[in-house]
C-alpha positions as CSV (number, residue, x, y, z in Angstrom):
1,X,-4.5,-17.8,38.5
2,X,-4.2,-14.8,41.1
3,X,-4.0,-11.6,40.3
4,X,-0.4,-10.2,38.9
5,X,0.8,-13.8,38.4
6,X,3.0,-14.0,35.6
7,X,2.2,-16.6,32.8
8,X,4.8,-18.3,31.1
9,X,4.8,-20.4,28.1
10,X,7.9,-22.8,27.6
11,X,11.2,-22.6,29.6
12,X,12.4,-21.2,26.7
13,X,10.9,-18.3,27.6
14,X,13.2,-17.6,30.9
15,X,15.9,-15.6,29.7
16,X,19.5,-14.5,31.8
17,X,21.2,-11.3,31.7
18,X,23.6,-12.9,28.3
19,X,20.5,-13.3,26.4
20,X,19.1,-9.3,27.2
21,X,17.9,-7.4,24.0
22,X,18.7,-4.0,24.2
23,X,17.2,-1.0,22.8
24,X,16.2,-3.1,19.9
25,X,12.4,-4.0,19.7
26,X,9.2,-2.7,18.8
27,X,5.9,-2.4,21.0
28,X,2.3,-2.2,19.7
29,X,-0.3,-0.9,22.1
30,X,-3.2,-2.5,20.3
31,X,-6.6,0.1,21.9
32,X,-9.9,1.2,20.8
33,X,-9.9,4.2,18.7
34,X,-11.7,7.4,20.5
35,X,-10.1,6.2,24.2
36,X,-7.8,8.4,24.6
37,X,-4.6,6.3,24.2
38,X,-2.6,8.9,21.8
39,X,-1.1,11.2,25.2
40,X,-0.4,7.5,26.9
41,X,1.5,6.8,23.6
42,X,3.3,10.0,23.4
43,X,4.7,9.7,26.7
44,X,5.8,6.4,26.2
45,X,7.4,7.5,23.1
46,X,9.2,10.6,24.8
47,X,10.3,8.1,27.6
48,X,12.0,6.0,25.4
49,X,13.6,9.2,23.8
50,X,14.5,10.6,27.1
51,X,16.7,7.7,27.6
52,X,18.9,8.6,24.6
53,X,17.5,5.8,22.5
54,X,16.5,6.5,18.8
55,X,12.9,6.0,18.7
56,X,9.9,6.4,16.6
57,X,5.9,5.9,16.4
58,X,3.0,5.0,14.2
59,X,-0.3,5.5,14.7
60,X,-2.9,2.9,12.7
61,X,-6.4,3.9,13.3
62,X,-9.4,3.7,11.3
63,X,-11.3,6.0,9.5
64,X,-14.3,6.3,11.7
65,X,-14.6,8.7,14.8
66,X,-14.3,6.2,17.4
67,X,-15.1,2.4,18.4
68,X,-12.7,0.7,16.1
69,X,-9.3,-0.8,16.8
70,X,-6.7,1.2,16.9
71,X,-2.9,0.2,17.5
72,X,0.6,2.6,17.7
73,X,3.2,1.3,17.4
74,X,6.7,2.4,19.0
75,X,9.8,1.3,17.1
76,X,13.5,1.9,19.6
77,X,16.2,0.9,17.9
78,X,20.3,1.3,18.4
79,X,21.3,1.7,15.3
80,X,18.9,4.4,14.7
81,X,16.5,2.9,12.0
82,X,13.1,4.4,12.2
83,X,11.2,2.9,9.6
84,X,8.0,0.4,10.5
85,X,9.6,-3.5,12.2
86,X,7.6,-6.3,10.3
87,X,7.7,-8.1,13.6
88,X,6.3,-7.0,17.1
89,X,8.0,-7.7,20.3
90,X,6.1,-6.8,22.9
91,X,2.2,-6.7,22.6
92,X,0.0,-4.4,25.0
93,X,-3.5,-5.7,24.7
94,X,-6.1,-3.1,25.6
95,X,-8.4,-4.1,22.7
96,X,-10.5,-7.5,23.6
97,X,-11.9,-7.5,20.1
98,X,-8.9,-7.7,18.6
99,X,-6.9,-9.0,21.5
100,X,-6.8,-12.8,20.5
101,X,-5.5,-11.8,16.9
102,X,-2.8,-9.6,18.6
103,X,-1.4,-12.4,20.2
104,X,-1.5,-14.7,17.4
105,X,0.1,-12.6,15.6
106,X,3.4,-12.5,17.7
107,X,6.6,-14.3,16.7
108,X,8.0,-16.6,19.1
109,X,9.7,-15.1,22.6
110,X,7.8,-11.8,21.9
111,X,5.6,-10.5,25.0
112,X,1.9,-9.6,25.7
113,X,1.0,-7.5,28.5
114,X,-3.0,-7.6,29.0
115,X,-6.1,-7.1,30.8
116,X,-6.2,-10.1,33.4
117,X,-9.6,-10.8,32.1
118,X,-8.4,-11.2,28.7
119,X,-6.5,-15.0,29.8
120,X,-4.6,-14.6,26.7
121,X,-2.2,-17.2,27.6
122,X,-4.6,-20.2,26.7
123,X,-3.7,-19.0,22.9
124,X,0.4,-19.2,22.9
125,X,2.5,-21.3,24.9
126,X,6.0,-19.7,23.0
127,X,5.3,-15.8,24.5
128,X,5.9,-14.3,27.8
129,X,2.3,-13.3,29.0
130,X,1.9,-10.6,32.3
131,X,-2.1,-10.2,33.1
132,X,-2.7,-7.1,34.9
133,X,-5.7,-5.8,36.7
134,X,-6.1,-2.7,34.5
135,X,-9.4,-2.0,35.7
136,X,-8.7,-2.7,38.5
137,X,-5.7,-0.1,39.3
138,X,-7.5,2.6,37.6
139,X,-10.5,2.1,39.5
140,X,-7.8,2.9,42.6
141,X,-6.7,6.0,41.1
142,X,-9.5,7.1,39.4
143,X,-12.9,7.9,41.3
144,X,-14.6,9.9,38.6
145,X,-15.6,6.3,36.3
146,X,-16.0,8.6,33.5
147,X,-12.5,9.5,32.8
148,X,-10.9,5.6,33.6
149,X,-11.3,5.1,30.0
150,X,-8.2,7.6,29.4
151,X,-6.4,7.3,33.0
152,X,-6.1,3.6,32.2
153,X,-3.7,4.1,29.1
154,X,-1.0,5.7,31.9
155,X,-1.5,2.9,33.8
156,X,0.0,0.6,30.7
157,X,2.7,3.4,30.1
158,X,3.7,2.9,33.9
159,X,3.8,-1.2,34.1
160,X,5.8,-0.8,30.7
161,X,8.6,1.0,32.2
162,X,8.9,-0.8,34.9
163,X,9.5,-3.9,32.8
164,X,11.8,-2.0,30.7
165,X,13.6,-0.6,33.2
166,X,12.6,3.0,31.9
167,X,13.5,5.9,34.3
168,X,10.4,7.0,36.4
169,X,12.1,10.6,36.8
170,X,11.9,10.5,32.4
171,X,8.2,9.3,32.5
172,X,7.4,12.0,34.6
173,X,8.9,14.8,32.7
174,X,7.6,13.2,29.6
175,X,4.3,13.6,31.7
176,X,4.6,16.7,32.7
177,X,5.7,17.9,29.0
178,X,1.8,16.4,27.8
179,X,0.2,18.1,30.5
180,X,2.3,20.9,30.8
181,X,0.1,23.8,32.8
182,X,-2.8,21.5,33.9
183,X,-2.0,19.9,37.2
184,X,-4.5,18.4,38.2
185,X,-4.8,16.9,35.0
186,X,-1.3,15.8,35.6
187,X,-1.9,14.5,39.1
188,X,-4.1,12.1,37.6
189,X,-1.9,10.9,35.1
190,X,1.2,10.4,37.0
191,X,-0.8,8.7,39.5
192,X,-1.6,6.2,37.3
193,X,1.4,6.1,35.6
194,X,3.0,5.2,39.3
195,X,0.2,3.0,40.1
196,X,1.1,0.8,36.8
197,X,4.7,1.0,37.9
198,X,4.3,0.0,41.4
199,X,2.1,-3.5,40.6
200,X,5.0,-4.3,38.3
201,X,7.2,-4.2,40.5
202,X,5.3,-6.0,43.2
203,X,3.7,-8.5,41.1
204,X,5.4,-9.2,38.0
205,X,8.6,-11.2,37.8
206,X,10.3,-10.2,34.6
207,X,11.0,-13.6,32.5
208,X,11.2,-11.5,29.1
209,X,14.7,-10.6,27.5
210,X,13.7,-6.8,26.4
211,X,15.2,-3.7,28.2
212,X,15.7,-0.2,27.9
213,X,19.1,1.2,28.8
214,X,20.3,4.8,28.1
215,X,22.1,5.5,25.3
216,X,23.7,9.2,23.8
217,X,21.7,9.3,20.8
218,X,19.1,11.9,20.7
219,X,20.9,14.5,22.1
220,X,20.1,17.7,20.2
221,X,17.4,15.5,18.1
222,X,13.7,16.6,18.0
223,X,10.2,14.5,17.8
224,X,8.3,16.1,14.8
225,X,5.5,15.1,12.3
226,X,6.0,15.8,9.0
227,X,2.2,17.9,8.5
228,X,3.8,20.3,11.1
229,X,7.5,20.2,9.7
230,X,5.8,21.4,6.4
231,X,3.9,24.0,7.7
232,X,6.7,25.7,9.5
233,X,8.6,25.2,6.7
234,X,5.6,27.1,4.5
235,X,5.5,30.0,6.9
236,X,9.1,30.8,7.0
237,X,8.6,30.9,3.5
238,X,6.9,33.6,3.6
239,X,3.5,31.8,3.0
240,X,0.6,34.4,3.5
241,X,-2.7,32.8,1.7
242,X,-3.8,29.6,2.8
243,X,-6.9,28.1,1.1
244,X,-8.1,24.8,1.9
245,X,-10.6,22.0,2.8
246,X,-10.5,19.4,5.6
247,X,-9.3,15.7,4.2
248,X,-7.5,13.0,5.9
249,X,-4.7,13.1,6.3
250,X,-3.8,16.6,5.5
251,X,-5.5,18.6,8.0
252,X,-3.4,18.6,10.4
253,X,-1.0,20.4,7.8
254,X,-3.3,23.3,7.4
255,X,-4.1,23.7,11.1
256,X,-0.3,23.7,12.2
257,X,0.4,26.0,9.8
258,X,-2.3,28.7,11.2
259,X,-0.9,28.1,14.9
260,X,2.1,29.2,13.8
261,X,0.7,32.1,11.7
262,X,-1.6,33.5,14.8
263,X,1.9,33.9,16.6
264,X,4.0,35.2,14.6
265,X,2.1,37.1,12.0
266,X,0.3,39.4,13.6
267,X,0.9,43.5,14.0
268,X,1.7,44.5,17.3
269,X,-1.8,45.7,17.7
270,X,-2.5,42.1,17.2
271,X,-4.0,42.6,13.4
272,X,-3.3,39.4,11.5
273,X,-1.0,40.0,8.2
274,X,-2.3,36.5,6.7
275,X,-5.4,35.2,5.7
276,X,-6.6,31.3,6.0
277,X,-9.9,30.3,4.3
278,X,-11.8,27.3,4.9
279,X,-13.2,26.9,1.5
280,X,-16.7,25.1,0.4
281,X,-14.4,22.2,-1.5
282,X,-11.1,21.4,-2.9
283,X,-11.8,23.0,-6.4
284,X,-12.2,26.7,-4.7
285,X,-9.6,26.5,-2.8
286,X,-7.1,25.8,-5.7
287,X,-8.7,28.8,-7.3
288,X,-8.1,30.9,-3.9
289,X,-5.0,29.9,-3.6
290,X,-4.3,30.9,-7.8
291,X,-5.7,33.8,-7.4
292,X,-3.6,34.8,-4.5
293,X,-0.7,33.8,-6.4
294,X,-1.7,36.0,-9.2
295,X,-1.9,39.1,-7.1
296,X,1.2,38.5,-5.4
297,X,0.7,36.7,-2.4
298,X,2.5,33.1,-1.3
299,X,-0.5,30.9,-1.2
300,X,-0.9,27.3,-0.7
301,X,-3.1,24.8,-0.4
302,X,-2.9,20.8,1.2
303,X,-4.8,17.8,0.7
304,X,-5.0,14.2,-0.3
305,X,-6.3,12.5,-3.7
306,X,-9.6,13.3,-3.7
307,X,-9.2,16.5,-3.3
308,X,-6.1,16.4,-6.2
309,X,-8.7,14.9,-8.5
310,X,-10.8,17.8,-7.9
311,X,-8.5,20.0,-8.1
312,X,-7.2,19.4,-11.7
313,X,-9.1,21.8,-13.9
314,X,-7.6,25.1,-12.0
315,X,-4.2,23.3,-11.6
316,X,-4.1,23.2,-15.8
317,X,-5.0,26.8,-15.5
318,X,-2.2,27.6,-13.1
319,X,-0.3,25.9,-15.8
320,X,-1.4,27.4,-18.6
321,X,-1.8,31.2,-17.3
322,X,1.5,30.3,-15.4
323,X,0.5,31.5,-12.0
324,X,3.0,30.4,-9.1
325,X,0.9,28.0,-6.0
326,X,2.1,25.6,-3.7
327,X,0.0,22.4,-3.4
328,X,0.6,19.7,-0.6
329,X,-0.5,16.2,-1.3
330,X,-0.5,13.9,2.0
331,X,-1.1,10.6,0.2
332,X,-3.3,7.9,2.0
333,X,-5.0,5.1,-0.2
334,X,-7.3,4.9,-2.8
335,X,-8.5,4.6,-5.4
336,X,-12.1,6.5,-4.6
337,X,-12.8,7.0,-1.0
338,X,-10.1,3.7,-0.5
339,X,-8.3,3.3,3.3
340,X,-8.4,7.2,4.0
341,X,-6.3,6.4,7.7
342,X,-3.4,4.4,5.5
343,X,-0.7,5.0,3.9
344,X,0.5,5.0,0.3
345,X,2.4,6.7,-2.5
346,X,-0.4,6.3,-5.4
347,X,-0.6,10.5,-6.8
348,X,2.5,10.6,-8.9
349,X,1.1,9.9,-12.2
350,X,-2.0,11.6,-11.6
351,X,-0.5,14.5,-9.9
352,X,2.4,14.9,-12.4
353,X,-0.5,15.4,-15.7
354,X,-3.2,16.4,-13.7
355,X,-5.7,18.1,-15.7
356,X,-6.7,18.1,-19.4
357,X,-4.8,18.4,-22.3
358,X,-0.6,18.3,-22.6
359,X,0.2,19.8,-19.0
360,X,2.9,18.8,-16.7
361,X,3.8,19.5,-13.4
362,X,6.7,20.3,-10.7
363,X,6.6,17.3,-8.4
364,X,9.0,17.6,-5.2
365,X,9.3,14.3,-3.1
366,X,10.4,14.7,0.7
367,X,11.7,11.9,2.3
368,X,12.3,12.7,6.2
369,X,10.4,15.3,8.4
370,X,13.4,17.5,8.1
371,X,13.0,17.5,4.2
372,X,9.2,18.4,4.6
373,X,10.4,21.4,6.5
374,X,13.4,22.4,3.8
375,X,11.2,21.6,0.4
376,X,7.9,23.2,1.6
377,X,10.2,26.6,1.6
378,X,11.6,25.7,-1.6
379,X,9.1,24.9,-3.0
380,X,7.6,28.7,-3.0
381,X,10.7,29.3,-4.3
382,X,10.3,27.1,-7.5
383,X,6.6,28.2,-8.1
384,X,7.5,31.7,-8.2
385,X,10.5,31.2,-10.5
386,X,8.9,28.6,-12.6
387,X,5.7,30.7,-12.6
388,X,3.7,27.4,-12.1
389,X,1.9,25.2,-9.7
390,X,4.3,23.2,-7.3
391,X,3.0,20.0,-5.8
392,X,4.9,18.8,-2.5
393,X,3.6,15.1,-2.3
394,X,4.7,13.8,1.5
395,X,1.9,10.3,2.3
396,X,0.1,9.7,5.6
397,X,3.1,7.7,7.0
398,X,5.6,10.9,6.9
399,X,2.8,13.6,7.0
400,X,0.7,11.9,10.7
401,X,3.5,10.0,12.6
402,X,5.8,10.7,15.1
403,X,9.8,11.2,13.5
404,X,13.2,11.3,15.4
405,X,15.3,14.3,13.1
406,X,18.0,16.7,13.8
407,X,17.0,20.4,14.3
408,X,15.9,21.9,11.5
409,X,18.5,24.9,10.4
410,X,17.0,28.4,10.2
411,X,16.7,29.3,6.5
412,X,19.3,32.3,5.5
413,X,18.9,32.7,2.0
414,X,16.6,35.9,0.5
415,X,12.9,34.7,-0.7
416,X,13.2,34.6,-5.0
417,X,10.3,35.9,-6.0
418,X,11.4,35.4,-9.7
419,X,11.2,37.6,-12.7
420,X,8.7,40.1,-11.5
421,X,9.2,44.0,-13.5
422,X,8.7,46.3,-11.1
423,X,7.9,50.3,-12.4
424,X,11.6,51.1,-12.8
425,X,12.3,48.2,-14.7
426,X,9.1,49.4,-17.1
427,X,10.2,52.7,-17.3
428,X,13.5,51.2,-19.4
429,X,11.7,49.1,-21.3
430,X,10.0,49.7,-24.6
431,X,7.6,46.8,-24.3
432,X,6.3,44.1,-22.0
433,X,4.8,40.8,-23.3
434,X,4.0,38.8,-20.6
435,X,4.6,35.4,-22.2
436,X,7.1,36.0,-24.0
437,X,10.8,34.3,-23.8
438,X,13.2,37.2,-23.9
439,X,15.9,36.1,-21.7
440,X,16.3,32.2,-23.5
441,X,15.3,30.4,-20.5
442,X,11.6,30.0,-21.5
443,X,10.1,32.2,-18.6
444,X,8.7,35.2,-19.2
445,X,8.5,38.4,-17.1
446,X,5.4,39.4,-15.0
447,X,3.8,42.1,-13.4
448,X,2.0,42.3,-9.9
449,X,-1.0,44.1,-9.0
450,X,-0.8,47.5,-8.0
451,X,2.6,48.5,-9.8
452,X,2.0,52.0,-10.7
453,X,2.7,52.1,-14.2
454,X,0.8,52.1,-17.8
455,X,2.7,48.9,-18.9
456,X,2.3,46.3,-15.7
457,X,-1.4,45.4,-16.7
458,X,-2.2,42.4,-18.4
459,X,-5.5,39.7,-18.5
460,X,-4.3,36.6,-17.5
461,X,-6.7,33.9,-19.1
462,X,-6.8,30.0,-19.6
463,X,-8.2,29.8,-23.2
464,X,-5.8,30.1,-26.2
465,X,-3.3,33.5,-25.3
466,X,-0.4,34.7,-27.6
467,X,2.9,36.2,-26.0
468,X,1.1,39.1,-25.5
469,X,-1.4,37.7,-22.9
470,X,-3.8,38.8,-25.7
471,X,-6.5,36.0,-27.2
472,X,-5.5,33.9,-30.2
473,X,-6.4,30.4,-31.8
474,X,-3.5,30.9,-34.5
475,X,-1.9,28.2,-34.7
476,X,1.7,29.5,-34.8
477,X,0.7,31.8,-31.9
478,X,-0.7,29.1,-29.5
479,X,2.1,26.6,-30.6
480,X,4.8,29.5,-29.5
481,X,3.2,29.1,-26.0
482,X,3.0,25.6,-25.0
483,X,6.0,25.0,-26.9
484,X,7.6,27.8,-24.3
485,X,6.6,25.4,-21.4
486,X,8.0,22.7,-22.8
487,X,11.1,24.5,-23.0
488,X,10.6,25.6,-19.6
489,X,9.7,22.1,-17.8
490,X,13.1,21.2,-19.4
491,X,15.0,23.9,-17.7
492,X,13.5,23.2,-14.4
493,X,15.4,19.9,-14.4
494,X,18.5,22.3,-13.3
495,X,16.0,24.3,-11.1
496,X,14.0,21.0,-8.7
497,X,16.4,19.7,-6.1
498,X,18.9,17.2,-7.2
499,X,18.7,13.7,-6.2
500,X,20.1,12.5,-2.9
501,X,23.3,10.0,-4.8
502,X,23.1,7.7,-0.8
503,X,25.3,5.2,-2.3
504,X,27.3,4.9,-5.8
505,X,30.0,2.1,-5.9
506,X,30.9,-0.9,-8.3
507,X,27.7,-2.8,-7.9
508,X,26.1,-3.5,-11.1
509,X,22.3,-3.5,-9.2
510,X,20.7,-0.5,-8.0
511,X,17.7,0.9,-6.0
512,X,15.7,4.2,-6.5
513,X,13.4,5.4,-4.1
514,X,11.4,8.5,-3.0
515,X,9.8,9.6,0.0
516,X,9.3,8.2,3.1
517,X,10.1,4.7,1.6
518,X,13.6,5.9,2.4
519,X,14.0,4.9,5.8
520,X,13.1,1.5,5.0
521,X,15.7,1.6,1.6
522,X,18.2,2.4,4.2
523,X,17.7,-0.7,6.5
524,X,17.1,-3.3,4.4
525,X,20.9,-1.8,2.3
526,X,22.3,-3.1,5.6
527,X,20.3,-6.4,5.6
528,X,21.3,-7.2,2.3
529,X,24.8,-6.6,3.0
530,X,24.6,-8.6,6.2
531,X,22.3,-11.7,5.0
532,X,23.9,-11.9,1.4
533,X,27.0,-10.1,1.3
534,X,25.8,-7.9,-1.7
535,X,25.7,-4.4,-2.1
536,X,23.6,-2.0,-3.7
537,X,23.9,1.5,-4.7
538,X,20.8,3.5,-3.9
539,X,19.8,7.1,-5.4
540,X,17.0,8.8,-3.8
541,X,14.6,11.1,-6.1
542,X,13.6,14.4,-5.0
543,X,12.1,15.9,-7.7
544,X,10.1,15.9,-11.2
545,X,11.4,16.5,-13.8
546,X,14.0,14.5,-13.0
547,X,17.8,15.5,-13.2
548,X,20.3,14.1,-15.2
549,X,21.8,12.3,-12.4
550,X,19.0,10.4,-12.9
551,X,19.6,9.0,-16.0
552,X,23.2,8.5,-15.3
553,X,22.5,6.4,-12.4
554,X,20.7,4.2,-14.5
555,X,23.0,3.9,-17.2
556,X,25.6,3.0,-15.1
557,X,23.6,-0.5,-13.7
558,X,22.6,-3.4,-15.2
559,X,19.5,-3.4,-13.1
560,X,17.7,-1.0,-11.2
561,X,14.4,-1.8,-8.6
562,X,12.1,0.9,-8.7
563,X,11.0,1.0,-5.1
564,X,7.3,2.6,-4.3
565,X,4.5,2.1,-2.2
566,X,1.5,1.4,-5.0
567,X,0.5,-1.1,-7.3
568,X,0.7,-0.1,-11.0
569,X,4.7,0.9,-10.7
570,X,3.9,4.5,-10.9
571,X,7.5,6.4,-10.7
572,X,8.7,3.5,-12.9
573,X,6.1,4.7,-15.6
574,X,7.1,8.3,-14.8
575,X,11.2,7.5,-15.3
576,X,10.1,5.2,-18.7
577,X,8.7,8.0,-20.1
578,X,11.4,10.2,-19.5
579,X,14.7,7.6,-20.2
580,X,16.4,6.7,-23.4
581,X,14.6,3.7,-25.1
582,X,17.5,1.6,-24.7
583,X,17.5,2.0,-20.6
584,X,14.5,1.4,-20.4
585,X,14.7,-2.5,-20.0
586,X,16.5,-1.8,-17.5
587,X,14.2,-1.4,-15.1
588,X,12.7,-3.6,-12.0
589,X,9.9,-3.1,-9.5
590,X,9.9,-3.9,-5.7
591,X,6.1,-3.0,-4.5
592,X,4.2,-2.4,-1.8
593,X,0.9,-1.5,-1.0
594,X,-0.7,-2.9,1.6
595,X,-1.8,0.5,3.3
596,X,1.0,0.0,6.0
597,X,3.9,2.0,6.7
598,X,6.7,0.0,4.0
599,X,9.2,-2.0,5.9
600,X,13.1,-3.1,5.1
601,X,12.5,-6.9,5.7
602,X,9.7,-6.6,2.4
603,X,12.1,-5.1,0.2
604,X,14.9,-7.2,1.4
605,X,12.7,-10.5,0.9
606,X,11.4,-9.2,-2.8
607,X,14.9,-8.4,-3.6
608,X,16.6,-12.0,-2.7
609,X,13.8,-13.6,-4.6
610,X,14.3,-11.7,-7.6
611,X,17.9,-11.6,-7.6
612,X,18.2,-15.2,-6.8
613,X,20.3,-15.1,-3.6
């Protein structure tokens, strides 16, 4: 076969203009982790958005440094669904480990583009197959042999426009936007980008169905992961203490959220007004971020499992001494160590009790990058009114991958810092008992550091305290206290954000969901109304404790799925111990747990076969 020639399976394959799909596909660029492909990917992915066409991307790599197969996967799709396609249309084959797999994997009429070398077509007759001299073009465009590992990602980017018909002058602002004040760095790139483009258009005859065309829908839209949507959210916020350790995959979190503090909380003289600690493990850095909180300060912390499990004897102390901290969770897979690079939603019941004894804690669910960025602000809100440990719990799916969302809006409403006495509000009172509920609503009133007055001082402690703040093991005395938080968890039901009600007609079957599983809910609502004309209602949960909305969704079904990305069911567990006994049977589960991004064709496919359809 010489070199460029196009390899075709079946005449099937040949496809005319009537038979085009449009803006409606997903490619996986399958690579080897560590060789650069994530600023090839990006572009492509900013391409593809540049044209108007609702788009999104997920990265699955592996949990090592580098070596190890890695694929990303670009999603575009019309009617703007962003969630992970079960199927791949177009393959780009970088890998030749994995590269026979890749292909395998394809359904019928998809498309591999690969290394020439690779001679992938022996191994489907039903795809379109392009071999291209990679290697061969980047050696053109690329003296320094050193770098062609990275230059020859742009060269894929370039032959994959071309065969989607993508705008050069798009790829090269896309370009220019990764490389933006590095020219020569840019030079490079572009020219390998145009040197991908060029042999597709001189070599390759397109025999594949799948195009690009530009659409109107992204206009005033933004490309965002949800780590960095939650720190901006946290540092407009007000978000001054950040304690923390590195995990997978919430790193990212910590370090977006000190880019943004070194630029805009600094004096003038250039004195930074915030502190971030990289502490010596996840259990000091809850107690950093607890003691900032008692002094005063917004702290916060992020993390994953592990570092929850570690985390859970301070977290009962935050509880018990009611001291206000926020507390991000990216969830990846466990249990132990598990898949640290893949996805899950596996904290909730360990998260909602975590630590010893009878505690329980504020839970907030968001389920778009726009969400991360809205909850991580209220969030400091809630811990400071509740007086209590917040946990935002995102996963690795929202928290590391790329999101299409609208702007995010400019928050307007005044910080509430709670009930905190200041020393005119002590100078009017005769007393002040820190934990004591004076106002019915189970909260007490506290003091902060440094208020100038006789009666703002009090010893916060975790061991057995009275109303006072003052030790006790009296029964009546300790039972006055945790039976306050009881009280108080119960009023927060009013306090957590309400549930998102998507859908609430005359179907007697509904779906709840939470988190990023929502974008898959939301397609595979439309499938199920398409394949099996059936529809569902669909509430979305945004909070524990939940809100009586909750429980009146249920009631008013016959059946509700439960749907959740872990094995043991574990926000059906949470909403059984919370529901009446006689809803309870009411109750379904639609699981997955693979480590994968969810997708809608899963829960459509569960669904049928449980329903019967």
């Amino acid at each position: 076969m010489a070199t460029g020639d196009l390899v075709l399976g079946q005449e099937q394959g040949r496809t005319d203009a009537r038979q085009r799909v449009v803006n409606d596909f997903s490619i996986n660029v399958a690579t080897v982790n560590g060789s650069g492909s994530q600023s090839a990917n990006s572009v492509l992915l900013k391409s593809i958005f540049g044209m108007g066409v609702p788009v999104s991307g997920k990265n699955l790599f592996p949990s090592n440094i580098a070596g190890l197969p890695t694929w990303y996967t670009i999603r575009a799709s019309k009617d703007g669904y962003v969630a992970r396609k079960r199927d791949t249309e177009i393959l780009v084959a970088l890998n030749p480990e994995t590269a026979k797999d890749d292909i395998l994997g394809l359904p019928a009429g998809a498309v591999a583009i690969y290394e020439e070398n690779l001679n992938l077509a022996q191994y489907r007759n039903d795809v379109v197959c392009y071999a291209v001299p990679f290697d061969k073009i980047t050696a053109s465009v690329c003296p320094e042999a050193k770098l062609r590992k990275l230059v020859k990602n742009m060269v894929y980017v370039g032959v994959v426009a071309q065969l989607l018909s993508i705008d050069l002058d798009i790829v090269e602002k896309s370009v220019k936007k990764q490389f933006a004040k590095k020219q020569k760095v840019f030079d490079l790139n572009f020219g390998a980008v145009k040197a991908g483009w060029d042999f597709a258009a001189q070599k390759l005859v397109k025999h594949d169905p799948f195009v690009i065309e530009h659409m109107n829908e992204t206009a005033g839209k933004i490309i965002i992961d949800g780590n960095a949507a939650c720190g901006m959210g946290s540092v407009f916020a007000g978000v001054t203490v950040v304690a923390w350790y590195p995990i997978t995959p919430s790193t990212s979190l910590v370090e977006a959220t000190t880019d943004i503090l070194k630029k805009y909380r600094v004096t003038p003289e250039g004195k930074a007004t915030f502190a971030v600690v990289q502490a010596e493990d996840e259990l000091a850095a809850i107690g950093m971020v607890l003691g900032a909180g008692w002094a005063g300060a917004r702290s916060m912390t992020a993390t994953s499992g592990p570092g929850i499990s570690l985390m859970g004897e301070f977290a009962g102390l935050g509880y018990y001494a009611e001291i206000p901290g926020v507390i991000f969770d990216v969830q990846r897979s466990g249990p132990s160590t598990g898949m640290p690079t893949r996805t899950q939603q596996a904290d909730v019941l360990s998260t909602a009790f975590l630590s010893h004894g009878d505690t329980k804690h504020i839970l907030l669910f968001p389920g778009s990058v726009k969400e991360c960025f809205e909850l991580a602000g209220e969030a400091f809100d809630i811990a400071e009114r509740l007086q209590t440990p917040v946990f935002v719990l995102t996963d690795l799916d929202l928290g590391m991958n790329n999101w299409m969302s609208d702007q995010f809006e400019y928050p307007t409403k005044p910080l509430d810092r709670g009930k905190v006495l200041t020393k005119e509000d002590l100078d009017k009172l005769g007393s002040f008992a820190r934990y004591k509920d004076v106002d019915g609503d189970a909260i007490g009133w506290r003091t902060l550091p440094g208020t100038m007055h006789p009666k703002a001082a009090y010893f916060t402690r975790g061991s057995g305290h009275n109303a006072s703040a003052g030790y006790t093991e009296k029964p009546d005395e300790y039972q006055y206290v945790v039976d306050r938080l009881t009280r108080k968890f119960e009023s927060a039901r009013t306090i957590v954000p309400a549930p998102q009600i998507v859908k609430n007609g005359t179907s007697k079957v509904g779906f709840i969901a939470y988190g990023s599983s929502d974008y898959a809910v939301l397609e595979s609502l439309d499938q199920i109304k398409a394949e099996y004309k059936t529809d569902v209602d669909y509430l979305r949960v945004r909070a524990y404790p939940f809100a009586h909305e909750i429980h009146d969704f249920i009631a008013s079904h016959e059946r509700v799925y439960i749907i959740e990305q872990n094995r043991d069911a574990q926000m059906e567990s949470l909403l059984k111990l919370d529901l009446p006994a006689d809803q309870v049977t009411k109750l379904r589960s639609i699981l997955y747990y693979a480590g994968l991004p969810l997708d809608a064709r899963s829960i459509t496919d569960e669904f049928a076969t449980k329903e019967g359809l």
